[in-house]
ROMAR-149644 format. One line per field, with one value per residue: residue in one letter; x, y, z of N, C-alpha, C, O in turn; chain. Coordinates in steps of 0.2 Angstrom, whole numbers. Example, Ala and Ser with C-alpha at 12.3 -4.5 7.8 and 13.67 -1.06 7.14 Angstrom:
2
residu = c(a|s)
n.u = c(66|64)
n.v = c(-28|-11)
n.w = c(39|35)
ca.u = c(62|68)
ca.v = c(-22|-5)
ca.w = c(39|36)
c.u = c(66|64)
c.v = c(-16|0)
c.w = c(39|39)
o.u = c(71|67)
o.v = c(-17|6)
o.w = c(42|40)
chaine = c(A|A)
END
This chain:
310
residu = c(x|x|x|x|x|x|x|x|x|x|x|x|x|x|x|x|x|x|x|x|x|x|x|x|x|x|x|x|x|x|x|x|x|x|x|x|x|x|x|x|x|x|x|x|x|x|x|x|x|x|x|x|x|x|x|x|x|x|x|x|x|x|x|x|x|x|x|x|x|x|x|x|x|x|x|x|x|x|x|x|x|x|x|x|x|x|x|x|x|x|x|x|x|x|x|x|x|x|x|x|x|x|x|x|x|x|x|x|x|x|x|x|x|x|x|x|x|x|x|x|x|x|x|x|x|x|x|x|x|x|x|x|x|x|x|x|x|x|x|x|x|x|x|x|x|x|x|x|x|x|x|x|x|x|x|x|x|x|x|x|x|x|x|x|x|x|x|x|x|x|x|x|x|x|x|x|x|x|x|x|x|x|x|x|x|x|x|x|x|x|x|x|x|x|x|x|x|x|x|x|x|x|x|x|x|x|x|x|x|x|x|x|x|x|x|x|x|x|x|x|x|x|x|x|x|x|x|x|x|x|x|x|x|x|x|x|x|x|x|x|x|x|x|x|x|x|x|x|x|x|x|x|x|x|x|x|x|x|x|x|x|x|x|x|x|x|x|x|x|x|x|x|x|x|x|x|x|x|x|x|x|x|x|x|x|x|x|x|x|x|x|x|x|x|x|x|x|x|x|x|x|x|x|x|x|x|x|x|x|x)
n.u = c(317|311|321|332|325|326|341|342|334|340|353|349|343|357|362|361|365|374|391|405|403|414|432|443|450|446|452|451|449|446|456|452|464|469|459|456|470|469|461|455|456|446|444|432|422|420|426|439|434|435|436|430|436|439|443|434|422|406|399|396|389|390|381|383|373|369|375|388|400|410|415|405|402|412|411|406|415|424|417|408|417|424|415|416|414|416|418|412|413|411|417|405|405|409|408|416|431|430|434|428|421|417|400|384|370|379|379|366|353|352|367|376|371|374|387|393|388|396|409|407|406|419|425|423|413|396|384|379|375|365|366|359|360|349|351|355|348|338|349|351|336|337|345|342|333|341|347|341|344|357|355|354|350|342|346|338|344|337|330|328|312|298|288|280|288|298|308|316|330|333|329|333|330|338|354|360|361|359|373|379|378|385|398|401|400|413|423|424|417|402|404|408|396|386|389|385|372|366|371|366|354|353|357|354|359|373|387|401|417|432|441|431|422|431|430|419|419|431|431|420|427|438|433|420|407|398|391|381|376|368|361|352|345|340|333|328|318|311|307|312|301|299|291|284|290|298|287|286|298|307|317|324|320|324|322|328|329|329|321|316|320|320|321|319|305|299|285|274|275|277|267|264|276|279|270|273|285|283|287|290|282|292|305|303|314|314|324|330|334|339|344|356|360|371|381|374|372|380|384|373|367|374|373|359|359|368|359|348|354|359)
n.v = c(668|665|658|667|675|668|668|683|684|674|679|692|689|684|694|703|700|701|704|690|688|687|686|680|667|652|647|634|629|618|619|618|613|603|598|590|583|572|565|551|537|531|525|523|514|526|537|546|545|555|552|556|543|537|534|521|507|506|509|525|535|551|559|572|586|597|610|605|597|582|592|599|592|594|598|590|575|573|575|562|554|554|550|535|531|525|536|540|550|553|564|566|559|573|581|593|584|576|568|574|567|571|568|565|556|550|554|553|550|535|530|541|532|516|518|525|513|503|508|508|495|492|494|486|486|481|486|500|517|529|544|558|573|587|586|574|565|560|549|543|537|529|521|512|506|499|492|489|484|488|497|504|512|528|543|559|576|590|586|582|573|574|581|591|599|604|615|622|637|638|634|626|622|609|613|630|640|634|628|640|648|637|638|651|649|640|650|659|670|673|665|668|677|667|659|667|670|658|656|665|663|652|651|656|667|672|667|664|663|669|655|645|647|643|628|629|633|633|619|624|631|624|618|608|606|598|588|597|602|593|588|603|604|593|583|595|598|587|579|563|548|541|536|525|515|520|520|507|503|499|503|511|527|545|563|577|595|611|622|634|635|637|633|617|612|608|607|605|591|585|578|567|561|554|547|538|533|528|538|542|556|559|556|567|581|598|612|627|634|636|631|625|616|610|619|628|619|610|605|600|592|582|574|574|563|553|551|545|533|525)
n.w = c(411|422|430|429|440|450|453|455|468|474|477|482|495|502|503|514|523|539|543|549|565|574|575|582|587|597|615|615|604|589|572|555|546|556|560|547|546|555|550|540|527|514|500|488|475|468|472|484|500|517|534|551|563|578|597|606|608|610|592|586|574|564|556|541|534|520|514|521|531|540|550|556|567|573|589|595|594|603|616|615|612|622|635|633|619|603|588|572|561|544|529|516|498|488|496|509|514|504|491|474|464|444|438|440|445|452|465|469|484|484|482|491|502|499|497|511|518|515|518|533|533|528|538|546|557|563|569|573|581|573|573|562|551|541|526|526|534|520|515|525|528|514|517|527|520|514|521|536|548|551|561|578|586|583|581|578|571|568|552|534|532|529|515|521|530|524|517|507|506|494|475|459|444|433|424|414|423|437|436|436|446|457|450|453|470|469|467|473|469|475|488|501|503|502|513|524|523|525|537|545|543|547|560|577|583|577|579|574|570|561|561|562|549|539|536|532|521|514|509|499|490|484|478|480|473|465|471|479|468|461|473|474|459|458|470|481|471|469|481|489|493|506|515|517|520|532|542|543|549|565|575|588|592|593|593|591|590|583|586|580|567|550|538|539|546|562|566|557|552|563|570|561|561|574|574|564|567|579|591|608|616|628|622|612|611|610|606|609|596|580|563|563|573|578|580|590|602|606|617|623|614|616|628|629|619|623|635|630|621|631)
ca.u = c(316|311|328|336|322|328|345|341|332|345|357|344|344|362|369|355|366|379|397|403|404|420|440|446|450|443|458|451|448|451|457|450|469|469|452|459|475|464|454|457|454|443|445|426|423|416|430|439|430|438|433|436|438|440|437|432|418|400|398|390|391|389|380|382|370|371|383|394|403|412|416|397|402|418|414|402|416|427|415|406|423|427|413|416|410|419|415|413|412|411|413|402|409|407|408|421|437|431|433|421|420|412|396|377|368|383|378|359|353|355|374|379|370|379|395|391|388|404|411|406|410|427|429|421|406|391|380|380|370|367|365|358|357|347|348|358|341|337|353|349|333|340|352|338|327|345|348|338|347|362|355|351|347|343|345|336|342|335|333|323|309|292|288|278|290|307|310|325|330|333|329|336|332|345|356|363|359|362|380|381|376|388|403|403|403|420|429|424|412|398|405|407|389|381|391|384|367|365|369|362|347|351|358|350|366|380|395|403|425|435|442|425|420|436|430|413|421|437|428|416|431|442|427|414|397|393|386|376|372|363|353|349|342|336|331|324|311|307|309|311|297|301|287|281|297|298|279|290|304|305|320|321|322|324|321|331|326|329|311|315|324|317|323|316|301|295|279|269|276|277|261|265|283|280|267|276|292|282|292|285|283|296|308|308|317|314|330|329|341|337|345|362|362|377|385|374|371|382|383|365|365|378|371|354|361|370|353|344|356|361)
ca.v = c(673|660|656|676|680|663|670|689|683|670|685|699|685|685|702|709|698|702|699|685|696|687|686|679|660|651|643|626|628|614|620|613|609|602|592|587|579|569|561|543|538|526|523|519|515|532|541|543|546|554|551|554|536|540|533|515|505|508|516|532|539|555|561|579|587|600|610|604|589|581|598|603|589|596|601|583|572|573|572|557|549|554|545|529|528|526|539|539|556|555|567|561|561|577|585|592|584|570|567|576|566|571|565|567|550|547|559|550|548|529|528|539|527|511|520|524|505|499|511|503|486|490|496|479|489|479|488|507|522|532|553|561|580|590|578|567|562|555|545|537|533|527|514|509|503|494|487|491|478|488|505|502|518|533|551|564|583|595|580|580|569|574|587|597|602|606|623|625|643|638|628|627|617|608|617|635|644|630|628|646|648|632|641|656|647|639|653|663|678|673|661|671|680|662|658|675|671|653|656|671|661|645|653|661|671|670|670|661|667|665|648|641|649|640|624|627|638|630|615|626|634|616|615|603|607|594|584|603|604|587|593|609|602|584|584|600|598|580|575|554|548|537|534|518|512|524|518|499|503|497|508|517|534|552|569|584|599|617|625|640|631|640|627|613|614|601|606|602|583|580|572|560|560|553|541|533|529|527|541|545|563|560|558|574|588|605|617|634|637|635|625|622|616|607|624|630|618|604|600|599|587|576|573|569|556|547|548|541|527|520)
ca.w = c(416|432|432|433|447|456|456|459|475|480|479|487|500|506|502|517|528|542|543|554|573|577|573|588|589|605|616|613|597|583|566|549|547|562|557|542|548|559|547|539|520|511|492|487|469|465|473|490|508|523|538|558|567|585|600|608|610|604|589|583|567|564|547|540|529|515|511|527|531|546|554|557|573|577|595|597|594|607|624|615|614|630|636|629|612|596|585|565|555|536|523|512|491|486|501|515|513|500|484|469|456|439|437|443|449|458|470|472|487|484|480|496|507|497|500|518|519|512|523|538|531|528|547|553|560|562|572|577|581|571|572|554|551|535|521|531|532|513|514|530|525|508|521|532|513|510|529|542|554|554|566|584|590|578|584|573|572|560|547|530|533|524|511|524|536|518|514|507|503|484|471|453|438|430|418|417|430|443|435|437|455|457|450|460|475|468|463|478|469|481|492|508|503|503|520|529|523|525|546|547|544|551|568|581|584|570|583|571|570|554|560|561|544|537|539|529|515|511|502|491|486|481|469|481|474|461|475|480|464|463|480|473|454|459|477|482|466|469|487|487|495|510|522|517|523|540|545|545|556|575|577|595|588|597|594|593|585|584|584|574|560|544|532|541|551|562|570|551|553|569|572|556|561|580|573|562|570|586|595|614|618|630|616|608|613|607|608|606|591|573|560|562|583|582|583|592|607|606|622|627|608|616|634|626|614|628|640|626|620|639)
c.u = c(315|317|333|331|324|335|345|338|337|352|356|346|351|365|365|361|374|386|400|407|412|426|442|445|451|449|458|450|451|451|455|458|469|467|454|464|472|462|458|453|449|443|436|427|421|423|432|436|434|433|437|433|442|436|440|426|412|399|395|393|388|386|377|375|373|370|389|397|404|413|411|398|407|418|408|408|418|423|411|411|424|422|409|413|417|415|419|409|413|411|411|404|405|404|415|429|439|432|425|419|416|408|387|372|374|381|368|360|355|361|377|376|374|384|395|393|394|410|412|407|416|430|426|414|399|384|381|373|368|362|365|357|355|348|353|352|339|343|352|344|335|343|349|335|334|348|346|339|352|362|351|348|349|340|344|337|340|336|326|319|304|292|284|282|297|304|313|325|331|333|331|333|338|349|362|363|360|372|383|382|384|397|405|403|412|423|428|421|409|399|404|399|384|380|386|375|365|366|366|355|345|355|354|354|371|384|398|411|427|437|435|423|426|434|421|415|427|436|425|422|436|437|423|409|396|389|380|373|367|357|349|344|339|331|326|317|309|309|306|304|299|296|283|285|300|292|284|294|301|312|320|324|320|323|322|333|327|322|311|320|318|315|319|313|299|287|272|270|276|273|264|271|283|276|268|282|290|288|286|286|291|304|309|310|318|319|328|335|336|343|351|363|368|383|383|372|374|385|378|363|368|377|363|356|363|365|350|347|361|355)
c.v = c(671|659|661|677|676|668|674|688|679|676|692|696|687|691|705|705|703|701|697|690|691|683|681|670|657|648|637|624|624|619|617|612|604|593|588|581|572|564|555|542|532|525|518|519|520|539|541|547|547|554|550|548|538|538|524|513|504|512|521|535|544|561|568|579|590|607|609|599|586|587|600|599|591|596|596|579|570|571|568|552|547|552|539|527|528|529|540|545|557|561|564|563|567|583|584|590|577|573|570|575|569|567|568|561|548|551|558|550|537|528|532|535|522|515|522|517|502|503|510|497|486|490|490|482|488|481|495|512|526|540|556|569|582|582|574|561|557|548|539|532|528|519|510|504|496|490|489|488|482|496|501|507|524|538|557|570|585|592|582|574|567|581|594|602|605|611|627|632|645|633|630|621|614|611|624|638|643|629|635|648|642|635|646|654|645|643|659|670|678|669|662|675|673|659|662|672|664|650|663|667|655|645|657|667|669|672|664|663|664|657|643|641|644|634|621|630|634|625|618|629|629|616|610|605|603|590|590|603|598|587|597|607|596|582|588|601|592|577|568|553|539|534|528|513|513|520|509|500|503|500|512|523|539|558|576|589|605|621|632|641|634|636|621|613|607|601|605|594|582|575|566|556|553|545|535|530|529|529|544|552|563|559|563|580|593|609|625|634|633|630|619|621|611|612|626|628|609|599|597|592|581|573|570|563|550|545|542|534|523|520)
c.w = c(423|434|436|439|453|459|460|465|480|482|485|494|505|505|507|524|531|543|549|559|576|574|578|590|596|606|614|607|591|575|562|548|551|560|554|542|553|556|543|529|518|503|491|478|466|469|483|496|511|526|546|561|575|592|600|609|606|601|588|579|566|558|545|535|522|516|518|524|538|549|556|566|576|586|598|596|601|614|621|616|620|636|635|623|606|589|576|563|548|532|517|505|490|491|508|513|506|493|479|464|452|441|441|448|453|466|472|479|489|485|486|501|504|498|508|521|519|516|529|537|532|535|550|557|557|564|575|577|578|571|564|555|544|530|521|533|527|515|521|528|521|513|524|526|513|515|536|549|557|562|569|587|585|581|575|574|566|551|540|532|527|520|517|529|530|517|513|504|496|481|464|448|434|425|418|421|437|442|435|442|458|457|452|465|475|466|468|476|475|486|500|509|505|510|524|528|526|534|549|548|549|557|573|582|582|573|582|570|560|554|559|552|537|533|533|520|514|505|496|487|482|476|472|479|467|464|477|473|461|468|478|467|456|467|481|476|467|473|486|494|500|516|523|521|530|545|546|550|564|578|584|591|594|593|594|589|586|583|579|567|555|537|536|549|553|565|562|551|557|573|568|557|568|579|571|563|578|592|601|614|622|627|610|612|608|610|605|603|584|569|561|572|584|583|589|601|607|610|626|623|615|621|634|623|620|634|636|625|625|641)
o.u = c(317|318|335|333|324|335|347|340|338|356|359|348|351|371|365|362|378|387|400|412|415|425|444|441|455|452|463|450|457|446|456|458|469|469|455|464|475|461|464|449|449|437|435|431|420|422|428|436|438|428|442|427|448|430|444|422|412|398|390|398|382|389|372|372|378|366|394|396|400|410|412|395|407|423|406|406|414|424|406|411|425|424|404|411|422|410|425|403|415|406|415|406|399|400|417|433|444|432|420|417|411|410|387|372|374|382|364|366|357|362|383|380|379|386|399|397|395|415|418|409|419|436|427|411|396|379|386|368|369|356|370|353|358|346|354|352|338|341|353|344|336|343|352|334|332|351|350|336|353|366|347|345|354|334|347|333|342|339|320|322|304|295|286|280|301|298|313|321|330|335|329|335|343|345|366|369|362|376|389|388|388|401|411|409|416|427|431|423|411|394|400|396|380|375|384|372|362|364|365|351|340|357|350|351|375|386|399|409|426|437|435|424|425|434|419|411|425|438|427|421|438|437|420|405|392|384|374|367|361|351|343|338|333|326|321|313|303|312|301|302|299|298|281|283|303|294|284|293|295|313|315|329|316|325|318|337|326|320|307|322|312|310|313|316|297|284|266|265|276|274|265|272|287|278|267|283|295|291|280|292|296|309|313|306|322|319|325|340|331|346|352|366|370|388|387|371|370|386|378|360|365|381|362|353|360|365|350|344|365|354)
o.v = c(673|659|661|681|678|671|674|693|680|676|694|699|690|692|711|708|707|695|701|694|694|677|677|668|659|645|635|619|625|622|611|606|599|588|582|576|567|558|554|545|528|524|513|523|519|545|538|554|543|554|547|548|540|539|521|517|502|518|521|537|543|566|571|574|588|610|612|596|587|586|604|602|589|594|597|575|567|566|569|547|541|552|537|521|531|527|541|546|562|564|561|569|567|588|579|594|575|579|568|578|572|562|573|562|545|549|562|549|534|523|530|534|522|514|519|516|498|501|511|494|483|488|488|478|490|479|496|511|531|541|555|571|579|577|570|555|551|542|533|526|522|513|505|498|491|484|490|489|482|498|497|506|525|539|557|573|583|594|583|568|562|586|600|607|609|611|632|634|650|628|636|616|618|612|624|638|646|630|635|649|645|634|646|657|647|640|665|675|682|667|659|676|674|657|658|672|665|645|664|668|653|639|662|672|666|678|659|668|660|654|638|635|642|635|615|629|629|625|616|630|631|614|607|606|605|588|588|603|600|586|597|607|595|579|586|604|591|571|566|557|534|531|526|508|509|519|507|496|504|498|516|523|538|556|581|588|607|621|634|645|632|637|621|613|602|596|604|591|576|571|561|551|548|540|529|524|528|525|547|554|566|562|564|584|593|611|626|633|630|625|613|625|609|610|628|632|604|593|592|587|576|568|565|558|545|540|537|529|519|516)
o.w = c(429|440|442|443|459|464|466|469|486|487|489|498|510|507|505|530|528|545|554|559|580|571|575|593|600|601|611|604|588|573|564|549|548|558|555|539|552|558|544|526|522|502|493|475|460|467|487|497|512|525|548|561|576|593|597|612|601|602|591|579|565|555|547|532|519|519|518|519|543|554|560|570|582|589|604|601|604|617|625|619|622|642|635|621|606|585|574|563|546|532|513|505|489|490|511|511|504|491|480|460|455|444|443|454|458|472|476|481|494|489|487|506|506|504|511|526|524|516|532|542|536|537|556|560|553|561|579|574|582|569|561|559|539|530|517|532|528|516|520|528|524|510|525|528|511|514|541|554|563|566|568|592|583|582|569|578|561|547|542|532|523|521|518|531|533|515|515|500|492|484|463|449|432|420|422|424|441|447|434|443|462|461|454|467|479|462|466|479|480|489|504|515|509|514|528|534|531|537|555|552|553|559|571|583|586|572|586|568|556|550|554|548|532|527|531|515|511|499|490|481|477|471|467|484|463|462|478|472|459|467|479|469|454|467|483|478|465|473|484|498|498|521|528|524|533|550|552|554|567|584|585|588|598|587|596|584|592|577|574|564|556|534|534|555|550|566|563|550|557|578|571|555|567|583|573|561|582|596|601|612|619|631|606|614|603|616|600|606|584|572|560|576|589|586|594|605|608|609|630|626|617|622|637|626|621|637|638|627|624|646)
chaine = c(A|A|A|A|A|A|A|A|A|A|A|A|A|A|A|A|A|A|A|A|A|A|A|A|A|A|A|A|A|A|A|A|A|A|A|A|A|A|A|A|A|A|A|A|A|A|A|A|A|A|A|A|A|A|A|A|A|A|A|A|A|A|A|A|A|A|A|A|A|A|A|A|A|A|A|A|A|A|A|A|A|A|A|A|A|A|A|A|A|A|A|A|A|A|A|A|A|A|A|A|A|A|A|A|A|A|A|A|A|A|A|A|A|A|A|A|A|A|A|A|A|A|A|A|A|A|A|A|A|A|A|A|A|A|A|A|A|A|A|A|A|A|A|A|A|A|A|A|A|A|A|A|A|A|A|A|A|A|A|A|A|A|A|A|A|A|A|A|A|A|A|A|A|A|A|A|A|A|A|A|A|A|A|A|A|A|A|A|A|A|A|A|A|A|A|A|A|A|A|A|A|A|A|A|A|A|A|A|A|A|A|A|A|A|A|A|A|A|A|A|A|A|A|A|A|A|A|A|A|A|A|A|A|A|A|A|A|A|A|A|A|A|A|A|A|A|A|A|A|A|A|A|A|A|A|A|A|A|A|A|A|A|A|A|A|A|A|A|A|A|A|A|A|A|A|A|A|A|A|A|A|A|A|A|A|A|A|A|A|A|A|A|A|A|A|A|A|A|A|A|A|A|A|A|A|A|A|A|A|A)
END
């Protein structure tokens, strides 16, 4: 019966929402074709990684959360490139334009940080920046536990940190009902209901167009959710516990947060947050916008980023 009420809520949830207020493709607008063609491959042992490579110089890597991929940065690449960086966008296995393998621990937070890793290996990159969003977070952590030499400067937005500040809109136990939820998404019963809800809540203002919406919908529709469904069963009920290892880091770290982010709050950790990566006041930045700010202020993100690491 916990199961059916989870559903009927996570349903009651997006079927209250709106649909997306515009049609109309902006002139400069890149297309998820577009995106795609762009991207570059990597054959990990667990399946293959795209990924945008772009750019000269010092790196920065750009890490999605969940359910996106590399597109959530679409409209950051380009003016970080364009002032001199070389920019690294993954979609991580099991999300975006990668590979889904079968399986369940593939999709730990450990195994995409070592794939990450080896990722960066193969490009020769020894040293970069790097930018985490949602549980872009775990995995980072996860990379920092497995080489904390290779990040020199770490930008935080709207990141999994501590249990006080996650509140994801669903959680599931492993089984049927997750593999229920999981299969609607890919066959498109609720795909666009999950969409509508999932920025209705985590935009201040969902003036999002169908090409945008493309770009978040297209994957779950190829069938990417065994890595969501690993988030949703194993993650969201038993967040990894990483502060022993946070409270170590000498990381210069930053800041950047949407204050009315629903899903992830930071004024409950931001004391323990500030302390333990010995971040100054004047390194965080509060955005008016909620969860997903790399739509909603992506040039304020990329102007921060480049103050902070010049």
């Amino acid at each position: 019966m916990r199961y059916i009420l989870t559903i009927l809520s996570f349903v009651l949830f997006f079927t209250a929402c709106k649909p997306y207020q515009s049609t109309t493709m902006r002139p400069e607008q890149i297309t998820y074709d577009s995106f795609r063609a762009q991207q570059k491959s990597y054959t990990s042992r667990d399946g293959v990684i795209k990924y945008i490579d772009k750019g000269e110089g010092p790196v920065i890597v750009l890490l999605h959360g969940v359910p996106t991929s590399g597109w959530l940065y679409r409209k950051m690449i380009d003016p970080l490139v364009d002032s001199g960086y070389r920019v690294i966008a993954p979609d991580m296995l099991g999300f975006g334009n990668s590979d889904s393998p079968e399986g369940y621990e593939i999709y730990s937070e450990e195994m995409h940080a070592q794939r990450l890793l080896e990722l960066l290996d193969h490009l020769h990159i020894d040293s970069w920046t790097h930018v985490m969003h949602d549980a872009g977070g775990l995995w980072t952590w996860e990379l920092l536990e497995q080489a904390s030499d290779k990040v020199n400067h770490l930008v935080i937005l709207n990141t999994i940190i501590y249990e006080e500040g996650f509140d994801p809109p669903i959680r599931f136990e492993p089984g049927f009902m997750a593999r229920v939820a999981m299969w609607g998404y890919r066959n498109g019963i609720t795909t666009n209901m999950m969409l509508k809800g999932l920025f209705k809540e985590g935009l201040t203002e969902n003036n999002l167009n169908k090409t945008d919406i493309e770009g978040y919908k297209r994957p779950l529709k190829e069938g990417k959710t065994r890595a969501m469904y690993y988030f949703f069963t194993q993650t969201c009920n038993e967040l990894p516990e990483y502060q022993p290892m946070i409270q170590k880091m000498d990381t210069p770290t930053t800041i950047i947060w949407g204050k009315n982010d629903t899903f992830l709050k930071l004024e409950p950790q931001q004391v323990a947050i500030q302390k333990d990566l010995g971040i100054n006041d004047e390194d965080v930045h509060i955005l008016e916008a909620k969860h997903f700010i790399q739509e909603e202020k992506p040039q304020e993100i990329v102007q921060m980023i480049l103050a902070f690491i010049k």
